[in-house]
N, C-alpha and C positions, 0 to 999 in steps of 0.2 A: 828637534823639529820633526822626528820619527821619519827624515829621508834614509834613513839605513845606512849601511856602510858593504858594499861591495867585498874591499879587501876583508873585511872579518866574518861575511857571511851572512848581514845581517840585510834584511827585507828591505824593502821600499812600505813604510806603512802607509804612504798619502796616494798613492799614483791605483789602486782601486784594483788591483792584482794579488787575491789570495788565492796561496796553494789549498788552505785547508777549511776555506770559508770566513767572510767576513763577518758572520754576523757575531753580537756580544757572548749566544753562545760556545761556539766556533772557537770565540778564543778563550772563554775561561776554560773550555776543552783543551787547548793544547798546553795552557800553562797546567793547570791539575793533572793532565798525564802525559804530558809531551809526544815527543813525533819518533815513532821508532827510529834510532840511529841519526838524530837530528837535533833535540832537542828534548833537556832531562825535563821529568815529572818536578814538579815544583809543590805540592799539596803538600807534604809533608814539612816541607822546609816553611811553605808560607803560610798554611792555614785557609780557610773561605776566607775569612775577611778581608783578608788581603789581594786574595784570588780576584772577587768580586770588585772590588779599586784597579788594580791593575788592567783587567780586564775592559774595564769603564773607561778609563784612562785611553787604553789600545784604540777600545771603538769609537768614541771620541777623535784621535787623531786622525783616522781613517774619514769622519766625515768633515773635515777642515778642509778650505779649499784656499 
């Protein structure tokens, strides 16, 4: 439901509170090269195509209400 999970660290994606910016760029940026000391680069493991879904996916959840 992308409400996140506290105890593992993980975000609130619906509640309109990005650290590193909401937009669809914003986040194929943190997946293809992650958040120093935060969060690993993913490009290599997932590829664009996969970047670009995911990402969609993210930005998408964020505007559900």
């Amino acid at each position: 439901d992308g409400k996140g999970s506290y105890a593992v660290g993980a975000p609130n994606l619906t509640n309109g509170i990005w650290l590193y910016g909401g937009s669809r760029r914003a986040i194929e940026e943190t997946i293809r090269y992650g958040r120093n000391g935060v969060m690993p680069a993913w490009k290599d493991i997932l590829g664009e195509d996969k970047i670009q879904l995911i990402s969609a996916y993210v930005y998408q959840l964020s505007r559900t209400e």
